[in-house]
DRENDO-1510 file (C-alpha; in Angstrom, 1 decimal, always signed):
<recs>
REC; n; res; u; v; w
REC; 1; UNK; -6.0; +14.5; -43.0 .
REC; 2; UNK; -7.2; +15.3; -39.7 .
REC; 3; UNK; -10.3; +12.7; -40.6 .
REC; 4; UNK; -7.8; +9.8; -41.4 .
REC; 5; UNK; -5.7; +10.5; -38.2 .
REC; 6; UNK; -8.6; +10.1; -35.9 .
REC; 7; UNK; -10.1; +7.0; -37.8 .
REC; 8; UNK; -6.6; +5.3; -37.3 .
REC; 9; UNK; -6.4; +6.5; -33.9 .
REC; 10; UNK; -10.0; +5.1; -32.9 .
REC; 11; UNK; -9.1; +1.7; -35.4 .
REC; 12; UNK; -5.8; +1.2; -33.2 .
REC; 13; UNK; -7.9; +1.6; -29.8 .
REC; 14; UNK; -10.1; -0.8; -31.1 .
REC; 15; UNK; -8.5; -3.7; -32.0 .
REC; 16; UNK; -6.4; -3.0; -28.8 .
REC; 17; UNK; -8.7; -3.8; -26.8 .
REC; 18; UNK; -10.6; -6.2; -28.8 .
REC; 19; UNK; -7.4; -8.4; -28.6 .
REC; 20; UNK; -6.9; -7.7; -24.6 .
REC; 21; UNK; -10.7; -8.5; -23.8 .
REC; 22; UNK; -12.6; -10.2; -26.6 .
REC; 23; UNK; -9.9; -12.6; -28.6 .
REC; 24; UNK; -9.0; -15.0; -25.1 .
REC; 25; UNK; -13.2; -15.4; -25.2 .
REC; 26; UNK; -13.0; -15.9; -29.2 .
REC; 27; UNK; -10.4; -18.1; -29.1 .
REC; 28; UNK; -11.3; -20.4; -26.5 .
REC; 29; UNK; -8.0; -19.7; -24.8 .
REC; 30; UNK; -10.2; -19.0; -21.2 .
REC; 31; UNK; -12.3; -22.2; -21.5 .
REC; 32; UNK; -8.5; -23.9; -22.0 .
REC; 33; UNK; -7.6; -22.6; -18.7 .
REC; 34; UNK; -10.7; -23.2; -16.7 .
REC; 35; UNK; -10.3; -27.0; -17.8 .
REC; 36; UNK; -6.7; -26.7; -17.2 .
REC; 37; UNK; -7.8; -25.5; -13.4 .
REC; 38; UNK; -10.1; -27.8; -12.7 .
REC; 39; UNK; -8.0; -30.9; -13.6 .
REC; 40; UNK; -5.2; -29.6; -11.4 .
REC; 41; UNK; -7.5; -28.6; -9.0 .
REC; 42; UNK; -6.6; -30.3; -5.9 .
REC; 43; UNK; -9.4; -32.5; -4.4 .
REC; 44; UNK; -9.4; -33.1; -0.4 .
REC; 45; UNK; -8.2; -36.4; +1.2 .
REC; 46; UNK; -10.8; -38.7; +2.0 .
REC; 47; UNK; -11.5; -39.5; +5.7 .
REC; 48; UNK; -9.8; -42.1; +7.3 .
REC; 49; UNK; -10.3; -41.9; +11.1 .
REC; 50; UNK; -9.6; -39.4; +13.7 .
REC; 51; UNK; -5.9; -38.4; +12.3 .
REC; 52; UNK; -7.6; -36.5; +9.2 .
REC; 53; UNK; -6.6; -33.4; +10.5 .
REC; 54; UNK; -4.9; -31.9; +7.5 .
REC; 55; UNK; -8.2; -33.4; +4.7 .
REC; 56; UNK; -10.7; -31.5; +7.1 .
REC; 57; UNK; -8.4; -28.5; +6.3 .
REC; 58; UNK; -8.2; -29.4; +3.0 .
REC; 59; UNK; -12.3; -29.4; +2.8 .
REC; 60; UNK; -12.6; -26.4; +4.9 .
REC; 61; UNK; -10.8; -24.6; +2.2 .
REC; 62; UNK; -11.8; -25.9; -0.8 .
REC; 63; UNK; -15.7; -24.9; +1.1 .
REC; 64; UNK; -14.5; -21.4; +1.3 .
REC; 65; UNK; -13.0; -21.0; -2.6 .
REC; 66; UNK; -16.7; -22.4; -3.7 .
REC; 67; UNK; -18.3; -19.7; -2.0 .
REC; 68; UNK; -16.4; -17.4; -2.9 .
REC; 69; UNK; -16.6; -18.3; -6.3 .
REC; 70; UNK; -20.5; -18.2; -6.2 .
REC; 71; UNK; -20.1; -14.5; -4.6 .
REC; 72; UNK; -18.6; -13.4; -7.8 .
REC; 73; UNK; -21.3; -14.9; -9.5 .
REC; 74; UNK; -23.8; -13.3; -7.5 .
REC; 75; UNK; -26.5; -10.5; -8.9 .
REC; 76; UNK; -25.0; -6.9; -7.6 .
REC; 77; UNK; -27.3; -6.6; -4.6 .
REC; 78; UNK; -29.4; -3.8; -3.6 .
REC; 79; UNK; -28.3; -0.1; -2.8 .
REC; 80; UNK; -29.6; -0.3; +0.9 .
REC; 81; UNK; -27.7; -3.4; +1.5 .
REC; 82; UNK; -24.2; -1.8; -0.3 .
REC; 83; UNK; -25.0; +1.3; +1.9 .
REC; 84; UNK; -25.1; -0.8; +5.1 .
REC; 85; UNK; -22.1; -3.1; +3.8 .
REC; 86; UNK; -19.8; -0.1; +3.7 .
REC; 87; UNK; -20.5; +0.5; +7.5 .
REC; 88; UNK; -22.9; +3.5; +6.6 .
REC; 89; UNK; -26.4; +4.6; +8.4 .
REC; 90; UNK; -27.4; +6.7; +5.1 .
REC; 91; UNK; -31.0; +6.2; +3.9 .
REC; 92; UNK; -31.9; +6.1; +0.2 .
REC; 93; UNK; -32.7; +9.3; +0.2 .
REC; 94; UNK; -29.7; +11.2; +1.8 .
REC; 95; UNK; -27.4; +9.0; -0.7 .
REC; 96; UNK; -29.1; +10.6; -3.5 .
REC; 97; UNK; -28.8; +13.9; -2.3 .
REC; 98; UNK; -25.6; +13.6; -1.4 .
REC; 99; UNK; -24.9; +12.4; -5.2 .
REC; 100; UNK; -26.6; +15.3; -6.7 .
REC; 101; UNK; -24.6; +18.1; -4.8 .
REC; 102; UNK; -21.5; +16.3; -5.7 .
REC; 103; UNK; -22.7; +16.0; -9.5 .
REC; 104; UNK; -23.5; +20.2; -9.2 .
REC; 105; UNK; -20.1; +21.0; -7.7 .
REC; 106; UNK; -18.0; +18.8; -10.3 .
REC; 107; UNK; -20.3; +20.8; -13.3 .
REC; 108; UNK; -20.1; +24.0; -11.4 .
REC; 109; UNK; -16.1; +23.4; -11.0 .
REC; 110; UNK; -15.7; +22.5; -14.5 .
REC; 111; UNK; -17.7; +25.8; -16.0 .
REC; 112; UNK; -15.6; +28.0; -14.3 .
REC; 113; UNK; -12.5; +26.6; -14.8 .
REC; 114; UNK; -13.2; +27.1; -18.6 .
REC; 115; UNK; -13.1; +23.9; -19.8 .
REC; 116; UNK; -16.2; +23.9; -22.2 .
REC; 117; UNK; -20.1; +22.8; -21.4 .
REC; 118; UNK; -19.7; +19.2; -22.8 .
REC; 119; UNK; -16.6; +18.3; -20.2 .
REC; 120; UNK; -18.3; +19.8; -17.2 .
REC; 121; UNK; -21.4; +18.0; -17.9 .
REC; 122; UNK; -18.9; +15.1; -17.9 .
REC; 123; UNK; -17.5; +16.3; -14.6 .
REC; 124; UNK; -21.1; +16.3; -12.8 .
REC; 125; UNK; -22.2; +13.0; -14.3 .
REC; 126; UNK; -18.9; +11.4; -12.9 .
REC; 127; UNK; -19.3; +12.8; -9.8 .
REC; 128; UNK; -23.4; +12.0; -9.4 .
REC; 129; UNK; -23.2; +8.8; -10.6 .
REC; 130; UNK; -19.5; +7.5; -10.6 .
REC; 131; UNK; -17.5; +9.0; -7.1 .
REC; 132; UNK; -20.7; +7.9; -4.4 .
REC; 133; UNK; -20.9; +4.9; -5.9 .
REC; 134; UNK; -16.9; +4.1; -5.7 .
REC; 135; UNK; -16.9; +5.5; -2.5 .
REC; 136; UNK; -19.2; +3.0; -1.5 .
REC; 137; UNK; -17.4; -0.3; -2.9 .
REC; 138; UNK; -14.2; +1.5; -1.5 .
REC; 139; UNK; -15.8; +1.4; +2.1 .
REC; 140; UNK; -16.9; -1.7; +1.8 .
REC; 141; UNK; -13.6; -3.3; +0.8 .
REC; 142; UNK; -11.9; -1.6; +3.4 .
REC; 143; UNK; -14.6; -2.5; +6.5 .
REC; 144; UNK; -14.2; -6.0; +4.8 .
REC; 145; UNK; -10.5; -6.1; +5.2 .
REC; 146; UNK; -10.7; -5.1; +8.6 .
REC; 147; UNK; -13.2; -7.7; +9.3 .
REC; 148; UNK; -11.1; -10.7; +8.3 .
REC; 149; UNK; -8.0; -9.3; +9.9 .
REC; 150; UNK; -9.7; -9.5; +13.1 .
REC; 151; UNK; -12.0; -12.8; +12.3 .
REC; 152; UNK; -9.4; -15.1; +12.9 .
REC; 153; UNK; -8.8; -14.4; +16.7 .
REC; 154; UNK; -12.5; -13.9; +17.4 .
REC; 155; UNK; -13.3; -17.7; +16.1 .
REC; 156; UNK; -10.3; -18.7; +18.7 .
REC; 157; UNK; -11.7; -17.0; +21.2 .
REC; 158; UNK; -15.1; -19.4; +20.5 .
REC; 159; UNK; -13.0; -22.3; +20.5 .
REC; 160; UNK; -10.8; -21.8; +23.8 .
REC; 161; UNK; -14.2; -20.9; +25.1 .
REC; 162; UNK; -16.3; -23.8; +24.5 .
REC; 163; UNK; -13.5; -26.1; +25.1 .
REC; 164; UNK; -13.7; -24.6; +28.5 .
REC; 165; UNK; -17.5; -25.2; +28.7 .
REC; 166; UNK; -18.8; -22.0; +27.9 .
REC; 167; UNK; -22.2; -21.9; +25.6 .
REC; 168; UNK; -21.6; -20.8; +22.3 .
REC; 169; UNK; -23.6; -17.5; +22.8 .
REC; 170; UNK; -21.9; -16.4; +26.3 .
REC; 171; UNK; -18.6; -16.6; +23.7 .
REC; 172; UNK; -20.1; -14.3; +21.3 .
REC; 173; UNK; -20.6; -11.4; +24.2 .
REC; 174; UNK; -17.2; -12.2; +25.0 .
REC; 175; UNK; -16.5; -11.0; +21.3 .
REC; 176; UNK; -18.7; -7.8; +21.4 .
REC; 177; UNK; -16.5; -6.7; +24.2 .
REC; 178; UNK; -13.2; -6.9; +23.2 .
REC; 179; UNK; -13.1; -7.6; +19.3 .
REC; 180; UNK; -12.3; -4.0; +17.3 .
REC; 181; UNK; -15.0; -2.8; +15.0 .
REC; 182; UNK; -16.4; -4.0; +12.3 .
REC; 183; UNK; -16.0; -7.4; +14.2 .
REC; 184; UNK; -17.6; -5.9; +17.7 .
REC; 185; UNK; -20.9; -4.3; +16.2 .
REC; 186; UNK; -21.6; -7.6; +13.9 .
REC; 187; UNK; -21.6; -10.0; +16.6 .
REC; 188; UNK; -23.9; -7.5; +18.6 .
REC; 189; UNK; -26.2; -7.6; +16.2 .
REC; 190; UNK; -26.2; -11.6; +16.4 .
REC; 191; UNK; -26.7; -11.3; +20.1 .
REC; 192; UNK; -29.7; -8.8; +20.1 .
REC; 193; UNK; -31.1; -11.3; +17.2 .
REC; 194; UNK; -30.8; -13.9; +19.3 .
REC; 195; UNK; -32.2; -11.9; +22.5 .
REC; 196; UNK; -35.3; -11.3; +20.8 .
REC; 197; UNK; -36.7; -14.8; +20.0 .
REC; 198; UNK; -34.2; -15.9; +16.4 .
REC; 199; UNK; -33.0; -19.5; +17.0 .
REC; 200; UNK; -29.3; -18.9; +17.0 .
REC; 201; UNK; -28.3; -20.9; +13.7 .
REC; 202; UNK; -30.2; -18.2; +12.2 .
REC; 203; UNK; -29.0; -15.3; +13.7 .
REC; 204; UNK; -25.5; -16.2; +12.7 .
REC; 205; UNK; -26.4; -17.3; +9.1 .
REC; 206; UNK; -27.4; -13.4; +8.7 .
REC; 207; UNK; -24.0; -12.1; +9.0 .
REC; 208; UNK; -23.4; -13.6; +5.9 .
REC; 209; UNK; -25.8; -10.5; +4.6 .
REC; 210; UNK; -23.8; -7.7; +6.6 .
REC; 211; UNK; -20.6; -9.0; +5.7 .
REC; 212; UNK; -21.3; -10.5; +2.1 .
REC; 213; UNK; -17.4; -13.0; +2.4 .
REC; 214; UNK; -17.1; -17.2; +2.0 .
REC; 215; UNK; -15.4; -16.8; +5.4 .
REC; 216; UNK; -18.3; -15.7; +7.4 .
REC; 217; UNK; -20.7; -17.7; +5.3 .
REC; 218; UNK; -18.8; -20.9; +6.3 .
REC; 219; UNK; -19.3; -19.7; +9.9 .
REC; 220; UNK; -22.8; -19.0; +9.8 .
REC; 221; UNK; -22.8; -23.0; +8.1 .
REC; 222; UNK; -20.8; -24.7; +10.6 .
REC; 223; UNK; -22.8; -22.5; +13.9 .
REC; 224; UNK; -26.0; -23.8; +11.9 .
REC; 225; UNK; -25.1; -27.3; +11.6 .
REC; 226; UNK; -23.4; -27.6; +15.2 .
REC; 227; UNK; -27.3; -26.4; +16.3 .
REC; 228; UNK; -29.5; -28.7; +14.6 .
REC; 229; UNK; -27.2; -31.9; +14.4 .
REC; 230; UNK; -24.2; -31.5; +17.1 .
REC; 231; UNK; -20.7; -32.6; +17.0 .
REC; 232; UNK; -17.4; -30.9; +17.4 .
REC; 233; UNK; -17.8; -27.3; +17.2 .
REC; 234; UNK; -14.5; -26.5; +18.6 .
REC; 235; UNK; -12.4; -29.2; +16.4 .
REC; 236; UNK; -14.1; -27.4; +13.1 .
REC; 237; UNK; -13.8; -23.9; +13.9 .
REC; 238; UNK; -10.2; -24.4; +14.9 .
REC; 239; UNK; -9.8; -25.8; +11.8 .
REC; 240; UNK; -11.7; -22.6; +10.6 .
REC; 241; UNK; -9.1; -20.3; +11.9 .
REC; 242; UNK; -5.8; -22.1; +11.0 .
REC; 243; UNK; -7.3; -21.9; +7.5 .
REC; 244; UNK; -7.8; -18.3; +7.9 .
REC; 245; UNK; -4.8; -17.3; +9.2 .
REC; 246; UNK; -3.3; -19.7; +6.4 .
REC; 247; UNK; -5.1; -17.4; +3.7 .
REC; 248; UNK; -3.9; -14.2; +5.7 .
REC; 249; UNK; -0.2; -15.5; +5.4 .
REC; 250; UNK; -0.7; -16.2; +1.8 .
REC; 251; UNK; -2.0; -13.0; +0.8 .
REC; 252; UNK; +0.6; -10.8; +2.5 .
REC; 253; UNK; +3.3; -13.4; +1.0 .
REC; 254; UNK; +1.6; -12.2; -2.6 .
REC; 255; UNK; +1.6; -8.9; -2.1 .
REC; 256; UNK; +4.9; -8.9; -0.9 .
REC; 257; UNK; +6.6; -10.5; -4.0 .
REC; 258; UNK; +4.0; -8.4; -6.1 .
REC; 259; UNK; +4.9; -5.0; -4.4 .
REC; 260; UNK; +7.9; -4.7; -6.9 .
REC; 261; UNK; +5.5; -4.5; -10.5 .
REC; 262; UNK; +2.7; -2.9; -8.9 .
REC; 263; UNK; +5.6; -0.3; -8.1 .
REC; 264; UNK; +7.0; -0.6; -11.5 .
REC; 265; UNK; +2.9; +0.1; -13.3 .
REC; 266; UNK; +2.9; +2.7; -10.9 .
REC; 267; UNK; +5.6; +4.6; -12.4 .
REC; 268; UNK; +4.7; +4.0; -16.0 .
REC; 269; UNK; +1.4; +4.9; -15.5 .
REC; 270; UNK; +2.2; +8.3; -13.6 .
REC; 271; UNK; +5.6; +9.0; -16.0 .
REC; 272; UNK; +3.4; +10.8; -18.6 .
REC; 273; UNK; +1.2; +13.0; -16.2 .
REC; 274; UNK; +3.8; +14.3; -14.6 .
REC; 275; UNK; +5.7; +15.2; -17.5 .
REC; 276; UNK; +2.6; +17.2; -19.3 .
REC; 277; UNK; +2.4; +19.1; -15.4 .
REC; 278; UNK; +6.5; +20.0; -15.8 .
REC; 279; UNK; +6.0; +21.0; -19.3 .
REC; 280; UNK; +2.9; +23.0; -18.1 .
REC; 281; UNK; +4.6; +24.7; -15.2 .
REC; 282; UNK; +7.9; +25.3; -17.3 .
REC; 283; UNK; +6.4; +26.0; -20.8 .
REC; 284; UNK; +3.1; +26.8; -20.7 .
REC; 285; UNK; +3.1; +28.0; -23.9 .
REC; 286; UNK; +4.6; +24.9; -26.0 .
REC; 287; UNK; +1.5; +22.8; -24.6 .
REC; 288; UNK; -1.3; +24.9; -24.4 .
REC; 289; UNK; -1.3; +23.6; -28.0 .
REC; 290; UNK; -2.7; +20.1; -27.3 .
REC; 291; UNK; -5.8; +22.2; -26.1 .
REC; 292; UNK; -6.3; +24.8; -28.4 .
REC; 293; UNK; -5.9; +22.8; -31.7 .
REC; 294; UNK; -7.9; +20.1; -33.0 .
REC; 295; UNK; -4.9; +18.3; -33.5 .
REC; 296; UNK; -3.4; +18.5; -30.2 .
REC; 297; UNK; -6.6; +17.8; -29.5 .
REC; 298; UNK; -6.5; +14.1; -31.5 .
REC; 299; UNK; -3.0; +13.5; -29.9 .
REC; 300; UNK; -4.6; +13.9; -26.2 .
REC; 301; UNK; -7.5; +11.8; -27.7 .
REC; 302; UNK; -5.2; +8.8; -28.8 .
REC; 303; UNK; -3.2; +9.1; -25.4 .
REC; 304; UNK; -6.2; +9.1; -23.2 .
REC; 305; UNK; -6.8; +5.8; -25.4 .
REC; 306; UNK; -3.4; +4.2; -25.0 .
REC; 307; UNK; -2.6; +5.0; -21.5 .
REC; 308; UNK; -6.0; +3.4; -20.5 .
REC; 309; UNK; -5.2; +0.1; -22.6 .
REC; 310; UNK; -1.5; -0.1; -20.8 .
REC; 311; UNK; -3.2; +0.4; -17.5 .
REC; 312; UNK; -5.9; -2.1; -18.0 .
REC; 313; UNK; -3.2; -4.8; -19.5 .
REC; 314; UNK; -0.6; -3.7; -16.5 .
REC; 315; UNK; -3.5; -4.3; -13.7 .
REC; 316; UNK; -4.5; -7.9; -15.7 .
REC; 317; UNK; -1.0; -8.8; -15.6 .
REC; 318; UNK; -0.3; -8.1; -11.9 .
REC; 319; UNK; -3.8; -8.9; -10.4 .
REC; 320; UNK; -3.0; -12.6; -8.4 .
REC; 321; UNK; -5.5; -14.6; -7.2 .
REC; 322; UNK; -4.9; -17.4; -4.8 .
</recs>
């Protein structure tokens, strides 16, 4: 009986997430929607003299969802350059010892709290392999974040500069002064490049490898382009940071009306863990079952199953992208 239980249970998990993940491939439904996209993509206006404010806009970004559409595509880089990305001065070597103590105190923790050799083992290798390595792309999102909040006013402080006849790089120490971290130590690095012999253009274009985003990819371009061909730097990077701040209004505007279901698939997800700690703490007794028999054991089995499918569908289902 106990046999038939767990094949159903494991059948049920299954095609759960067979039909969440696999049947929108299988079924073409995702190619239907990628050609739906790109035929109500919106193209930019084409030029038609000096009042094409609002198509440069539109081109700037319609640039900037390209690249950041060929970041995602891009091969996961290196674990030096993800160490340096998260705003971290670890070596190789210190990341990986760093992982293996963590790995020894999640098995050590899990030993001798009782829980059996298999789950510790479980434990370590999460916490080895899984927890640095989060810890890193959690970093990095955050240092990320702060960059682009601050991005926006840096590029206006270029533009009211070299509209007032500064050169671009006397601009750029202007920025290592007063711009907050991460903003002030990446454009120090692009001035020391620079003081040491790199052309400019190329000096900028490696921020692009520091801070792996479309928006300071774009920058690097137009700095690049401005240096080897001229024209109006100030014109295109204003454009720059009205399309910033544009995306920066947009993405608080999502979060906001998104804050509501995000609260909503908190609660759901959290209503069942809480209520196995008040039965814990209130009848210890009536629970301690789903740990000491293999049944109990099944149910947590099928649970742990469940609860990650809801949480998976409840993230696909709130997870905008503009």
């Amino acid at each position: 009986m106990d046999s038939i239980a767990l094949f159903f249970l494991a059948t049920v998990a299954v095609g759960g997430l067979a039909w969440v993940f696999i049947y929108p491939i299988l079924s073409g439904e995702r190619k239907a929607e990628e050609r739906m996209a790109n035929i109500t993509k919106t193209e930019p206006a084409a030029r038609t003299g000096k009042g094409s404010y609002k198509s440069r806009r539109d081109a700037i970004e319609v640039a900037l969802k390209e690249l950041d559409e060929r970041r995602k595509k891009t091969k996961r880089p290196p674990l030096a350059s993800r160490i340096a990305r998260a705003g971290l001065s670890w070596s190789k070597r210190q990341f990986a010892i760093i992982s293996a103590c963590i790995g020894i105190a999640g098995l050590v923790i899990g030993l001798f709290s009782g829980i059996g050799l298999l789950p510790s083992i479980g434990f370590g290798f999460a916490g080895a392999f899984g927890l640095p390595h989060w810890l890193l792309g959690f970093l990095k999102k955050r240092r990320e974040a702060k960059f682009l909040n601050a991005f926006p006013d840096a590029v206006d402080i270029i533009v009211r500069g070299v509209k007032a006849g500064l050169p671009l790089l006397d601009c750029m120490k202007v920025i290592t002064v007063e711009a907050p971290e991460p903003l002030k130590s990446e454009f120090q690095a692009i001035v020391e490049t620079q003081a040491i012999g790199v052309p400019l253009s190329d000096a900028v274009g490696k921020l692009y490898e520091h801070m792996p985003l479309p928006e300071a990819n774009f920058f690097g371009i137009v700095v690049s382009i401005q240096q080897r061909s001229g024209g109006n730097l100030s014109e295109t990077l204003g454009n720059l940071s009205r399309v910033l701040r544009d995306r920066k209004k947009m993405k608080a505007k999502i979060q906001s009306m998104s804050q509501e279901a995000k609260s909503s698939a908190a609660i759901i997800g959290a209503l069942p863990v809480v209520v196995m700690i008040l039965v814990w703490i209130t009848s210890p007794e009536y629970i301690r079952l789903l740990w000491t028999e293999q049944v109990g054991n099944l149910m947590l089995l099928g649970s742990a199953c469940w609860m990650t499918i809801g949480v998976l569908v409840m993230k696909k289902m709130i997870n905008f992208d503009f």
